[in-house]
C-alpha positions in Angstrom: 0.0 0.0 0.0 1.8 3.2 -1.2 0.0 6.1 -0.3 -0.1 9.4 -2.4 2.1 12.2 -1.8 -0.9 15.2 -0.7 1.5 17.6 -2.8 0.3 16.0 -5.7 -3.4 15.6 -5.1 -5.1 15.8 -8.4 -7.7 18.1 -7.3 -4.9 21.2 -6.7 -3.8 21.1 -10.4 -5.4 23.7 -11.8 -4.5 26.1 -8.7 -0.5 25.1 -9.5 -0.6 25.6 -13.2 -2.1 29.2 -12.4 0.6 29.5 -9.7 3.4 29.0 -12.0 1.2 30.7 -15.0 1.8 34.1 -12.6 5.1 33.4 -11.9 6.1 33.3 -15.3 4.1 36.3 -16.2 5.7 38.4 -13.0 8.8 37.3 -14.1 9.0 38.1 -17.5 7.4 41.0 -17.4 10.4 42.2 -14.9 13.0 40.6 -17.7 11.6 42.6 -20.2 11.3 45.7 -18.2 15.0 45.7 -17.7 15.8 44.9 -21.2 13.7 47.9 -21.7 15.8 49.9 -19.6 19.2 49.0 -20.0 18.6 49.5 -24.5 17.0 52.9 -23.8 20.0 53.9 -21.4 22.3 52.4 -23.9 21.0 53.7 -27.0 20.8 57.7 -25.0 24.7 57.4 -24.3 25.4 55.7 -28.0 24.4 58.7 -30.8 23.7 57.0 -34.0 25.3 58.0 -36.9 24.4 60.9 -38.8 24.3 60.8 -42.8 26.8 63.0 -44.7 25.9 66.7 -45.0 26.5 67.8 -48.7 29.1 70.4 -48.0 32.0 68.4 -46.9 35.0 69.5 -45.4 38.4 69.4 -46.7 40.5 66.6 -45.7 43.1 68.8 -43.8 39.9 70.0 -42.0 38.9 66.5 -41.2 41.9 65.6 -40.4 42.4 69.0 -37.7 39.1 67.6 -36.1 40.3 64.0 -35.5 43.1 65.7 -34.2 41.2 68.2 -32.1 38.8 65.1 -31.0 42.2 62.5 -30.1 43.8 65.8 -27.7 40.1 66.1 -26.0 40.2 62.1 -25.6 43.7 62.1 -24.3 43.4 64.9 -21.8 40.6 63.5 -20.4 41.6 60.4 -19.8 44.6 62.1 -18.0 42.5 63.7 -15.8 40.9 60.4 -14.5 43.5 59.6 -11.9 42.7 62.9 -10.4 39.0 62.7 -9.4 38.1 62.4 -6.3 36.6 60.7 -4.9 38.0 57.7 -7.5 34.7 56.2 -7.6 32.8 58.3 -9.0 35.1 58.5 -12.2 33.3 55.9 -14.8 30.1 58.4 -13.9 32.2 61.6 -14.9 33.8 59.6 -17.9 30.4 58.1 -19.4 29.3 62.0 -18.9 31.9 62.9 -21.4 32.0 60.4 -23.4 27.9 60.7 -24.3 29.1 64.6 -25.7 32.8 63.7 -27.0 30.8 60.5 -29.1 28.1 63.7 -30.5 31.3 65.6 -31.7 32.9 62.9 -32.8 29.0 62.0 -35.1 29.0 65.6 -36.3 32.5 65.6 -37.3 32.1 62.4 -39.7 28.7 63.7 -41.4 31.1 66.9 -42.2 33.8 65.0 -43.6 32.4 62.7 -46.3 34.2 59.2 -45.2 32.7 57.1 -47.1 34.5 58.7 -50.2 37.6 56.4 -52.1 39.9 58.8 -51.1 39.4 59.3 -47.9 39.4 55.7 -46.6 42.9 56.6 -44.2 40.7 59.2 -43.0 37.9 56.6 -42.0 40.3 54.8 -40.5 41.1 57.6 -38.0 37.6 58.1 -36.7 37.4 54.2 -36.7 40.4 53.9 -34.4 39.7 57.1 -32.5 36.3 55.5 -31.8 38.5 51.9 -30.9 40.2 53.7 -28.0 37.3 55.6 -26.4 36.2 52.3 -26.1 39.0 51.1 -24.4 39.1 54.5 -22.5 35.0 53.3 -21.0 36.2 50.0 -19.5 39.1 51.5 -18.2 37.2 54.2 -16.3 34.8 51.8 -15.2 37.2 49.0 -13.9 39.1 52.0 -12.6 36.3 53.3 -10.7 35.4 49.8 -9.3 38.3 48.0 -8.7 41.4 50.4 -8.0 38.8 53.4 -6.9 38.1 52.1 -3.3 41.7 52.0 -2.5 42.8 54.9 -4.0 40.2 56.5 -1.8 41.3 55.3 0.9 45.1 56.1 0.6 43.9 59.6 0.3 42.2 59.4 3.2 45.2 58.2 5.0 47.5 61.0 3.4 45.0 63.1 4.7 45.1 62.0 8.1 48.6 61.9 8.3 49.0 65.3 7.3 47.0 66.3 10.3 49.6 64.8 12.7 51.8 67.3 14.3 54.6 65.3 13.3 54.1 66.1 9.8 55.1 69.7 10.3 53.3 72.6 8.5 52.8 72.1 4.6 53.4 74.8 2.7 
């Protein structure tokens, strides 16, 4: 004589299917909510492309903006070991980067890249592009991994400035 398991009572079917009908619902309704969220966020810090205007600048031009775009690049990612506190730098570099990548949009339209001659010219933005990349996941690793600690050594700079011992700093 085997007697039933009551978890399985036949009469309870109907209740369970519902129950994990729900579940499923609740929970992929959440899924897709986040999916929603993160594409919008993504998509507000990623400007599309723009299509060429019909006055196109020279190349030298172009070539001056890239320029002008790579010294903007550079100096900010100098300034990354300088924020304080060091967590808070991948918000201050995805800032930047959201109005460096519009600059860098506007700047292709006006220069006409997808013209023959001007393929080493694509190949600029395309690598300029390449390292802002690389810039983002450094800021971000930056800012979580090597951020707390650096906070914290300036914090401990700080206090032991503030020993007499230390003397008076100029």
């Amino acid at each position: 004589m085997s007697e039933q398991d009551p978890r399985k009572d036949p009469r309870y079917r109907p209740f369970r299917a519902a129950a994990y009908g729900l579940y499923i619902a609740v929970v992929s309704a959440f899924c897709l909510a986040i999916i929603i969220s993160v594409t919008r966020s993504v998509t507000a810090m990623t400007p599309a492309r723009k299509p060429p205007e019909e006055q196109a600048l020279t190349y030298r031009e172009c070539l001056d903006a890239a320029d002008g775009l790579w010294s903007e690049l550079e100096s900010e990612r100098e300034k990354l070991v300088r924020i304080s506190p060091a967590r808070e730098v991948d918000r201050q570099w995805l800032a930047f980067r959201t109005g460096w990548l519009q600059r860098m949009r506007d700047a292709e339209a006006r220069c006409a890249l997808e013209s023959r001659d001007r393929t080493s010219l694509k190949e600029v933005f395309r690598r300029l592009e390449d390292v802002q990349d690389l810039y983002s996941i450094h800021a971000v690793q930056y800012a979580g991994e090597v951020g707390g600690v650096v906070d914290a050594l300036r914090g401990a700079f700080s206090a032991a400035r503030k020993n007499p011992a230390a003397g008076r700093l100029p």
